[in-house]
N, C-alpha and C positions, 0 to 999 in steps of 0.2 A: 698616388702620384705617378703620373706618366715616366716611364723608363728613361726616355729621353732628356726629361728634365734633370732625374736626376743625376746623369750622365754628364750633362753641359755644365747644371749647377755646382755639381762638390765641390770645395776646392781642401787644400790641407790648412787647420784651423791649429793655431798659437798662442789663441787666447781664451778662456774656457771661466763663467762662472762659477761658481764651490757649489752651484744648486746640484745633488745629486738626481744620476740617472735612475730612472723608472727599474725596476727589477723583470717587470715585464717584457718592457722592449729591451733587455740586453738578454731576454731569454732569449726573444721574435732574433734577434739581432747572430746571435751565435747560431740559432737555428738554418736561418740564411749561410752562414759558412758553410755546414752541413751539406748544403744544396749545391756546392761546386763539384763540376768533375774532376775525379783525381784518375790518375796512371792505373789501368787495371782494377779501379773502383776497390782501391785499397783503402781510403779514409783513414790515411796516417794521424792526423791532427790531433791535437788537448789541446783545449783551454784554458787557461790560468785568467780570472777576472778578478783583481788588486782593487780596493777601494782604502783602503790601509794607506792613510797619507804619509807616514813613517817609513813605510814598505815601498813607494813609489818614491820618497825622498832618497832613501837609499840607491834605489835603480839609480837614477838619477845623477846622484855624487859620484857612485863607482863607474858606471859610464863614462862622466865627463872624467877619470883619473886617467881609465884605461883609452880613453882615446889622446889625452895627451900627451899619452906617452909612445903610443903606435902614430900619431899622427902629429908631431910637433910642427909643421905649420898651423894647426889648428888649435892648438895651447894659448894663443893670445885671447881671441874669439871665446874660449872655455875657462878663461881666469877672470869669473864672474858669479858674484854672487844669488845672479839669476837663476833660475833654472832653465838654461837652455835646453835640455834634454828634454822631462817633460813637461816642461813649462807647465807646472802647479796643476796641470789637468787633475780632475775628479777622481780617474778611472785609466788605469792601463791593463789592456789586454794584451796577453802572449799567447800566442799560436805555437805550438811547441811539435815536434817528433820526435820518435827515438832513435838515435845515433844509428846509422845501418849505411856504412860508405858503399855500397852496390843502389840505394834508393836514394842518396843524399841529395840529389840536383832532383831529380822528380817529388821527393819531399818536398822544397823548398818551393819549388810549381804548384805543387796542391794546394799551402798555403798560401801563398800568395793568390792564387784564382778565391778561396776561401774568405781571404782578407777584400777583395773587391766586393764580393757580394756585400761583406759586413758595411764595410761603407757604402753601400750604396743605400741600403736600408737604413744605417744611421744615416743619413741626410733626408731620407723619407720623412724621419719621425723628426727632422730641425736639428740633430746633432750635429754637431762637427769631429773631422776624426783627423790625425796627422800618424801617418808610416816612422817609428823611429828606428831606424834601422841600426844607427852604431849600439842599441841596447843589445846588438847579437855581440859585440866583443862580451860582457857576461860570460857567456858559453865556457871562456877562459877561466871562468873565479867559481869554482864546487861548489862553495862555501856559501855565495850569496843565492846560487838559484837553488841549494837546499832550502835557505830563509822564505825563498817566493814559493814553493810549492812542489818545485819539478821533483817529478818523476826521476832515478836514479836513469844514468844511460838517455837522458833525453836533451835536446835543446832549442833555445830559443830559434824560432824560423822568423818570425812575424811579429813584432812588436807596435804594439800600436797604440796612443790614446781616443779618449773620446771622453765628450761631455758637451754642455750648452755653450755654442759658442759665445765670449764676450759681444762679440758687433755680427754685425751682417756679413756675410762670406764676399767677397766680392768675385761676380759671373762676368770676371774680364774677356774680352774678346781672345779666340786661341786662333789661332791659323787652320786653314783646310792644309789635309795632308796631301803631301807631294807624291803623286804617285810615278813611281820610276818605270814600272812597266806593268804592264797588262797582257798577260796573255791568253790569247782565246783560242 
C-alpha cells in the first residue's frame, strides 16, 4: 500500500471486532517500531502484547479509577459501564522504557516515532489502532503493571489498542496546514 494512503487514511478506531489478530502481522507490526529513529540510536523500547481479555479489562477499570480521580471533570464521561478506555479491543500493546529521568522526554520521542510506524503498518494490513494515553496514569499503580508484565524500573510510554475495525474508518476531509513562515 502506497505510504501516502496510508498516511491520509488512518484514523483512531473505537470499535473493533473480537476476531483475533494474525501473530504474523503483529510480529511485521512491532518489527516496524523497530525501524523508528530514536536519540543517539539508543532503542529504549519493550514491548508488552496483552491478548488476555481479563488483563485488558483490568487496564481498563484502573485507568478509568485513576483518571477520575486526577481528573474529576471527567468522572461523569467515565461513570459508565462501557469500556471507555479500551473499548473491548482484542489486543493492547505498551511500548514501555526504563525509568531514567536524564532520557525521559527523548524516551517518550522514541516511542511515539515507534508507535507511528506501528500504526501506519496496521492500517496496511486493514487494522485499526487508537493512542490510549491516560493508560500512562498506570505508571502510579506497581501493583498492576507487575500483573501486565513490566519490567521492574520501567514504564508505560505508549499505550495503544489494535484489532479489526467494527466499520469502515472514516477518510474525512482534514485541512492543508497553515504555513506561518517559510524561510529560505
Amino acid at each position: 500500500m502506497d505510504i501516502d494512503v496510508c498516511i491520509r487514511g488512518r484514523r483512531s478506531v473505537r470499535a473493533y471486532t473480537q476476531e483475533r489478530v494474525a501473530k504474523e502481522q503483529i510480529e511485521t507490526i512491532l518489527e516496524a517500531g523497530t525501524w523508528a529513529p530514536t536519540g543517539m540510536n539508543r532503542q529504549p523500547w519493550r514491548f508488552i502484547v496483552i491478548e488476555d481479555k481479563q488483563l485488558i479489562k483490568l487496564v481498563s477499570d484502573e485507568t478509568k479509577e485513576l483518571v477520575k480521580k486526577a481528573m474529576p471533570p471527567l468522572a461523569t464521561q467515565l461513570n459508565t459501564s462501557e469500556d471507555v478506555i479500551c473499548y473491548d479491543a482484542p489486543m493492547l500493546i505498551l511500548i514501555c522504557t526504563e525509568k531514567d529521568p536524564q532520557w525521559a522526554q527523548i524516551n517518550l520521542l522514541d516511542c511515539v516515532l515507534a508507535a507511528q510506524n506501528m500504526f501506519l503498518k496496521a492500517y496496511e494490513y486493514g487494522l485499526g489502532t487508537c493512542y490510549m494515553g491516560f493508560v500512562q496514569f498506570l505508571n502510579s499503580k506497581p501493583e498492576v503493571l507487575r500483573r501486565l508484565g513490566m519490567p521492574e524500573n520501567y514504564d508505560i510510554q505508549v499505550p495503544f489498542i489494535i484489532g479489526h475495525p467494527k466499520d469502515r474508518q472514516d477518510n474525512g476531509i482534514r485541512q492543508k496546514p497553515n504555513i506561518y513562515k517559510w524561510i529560505k
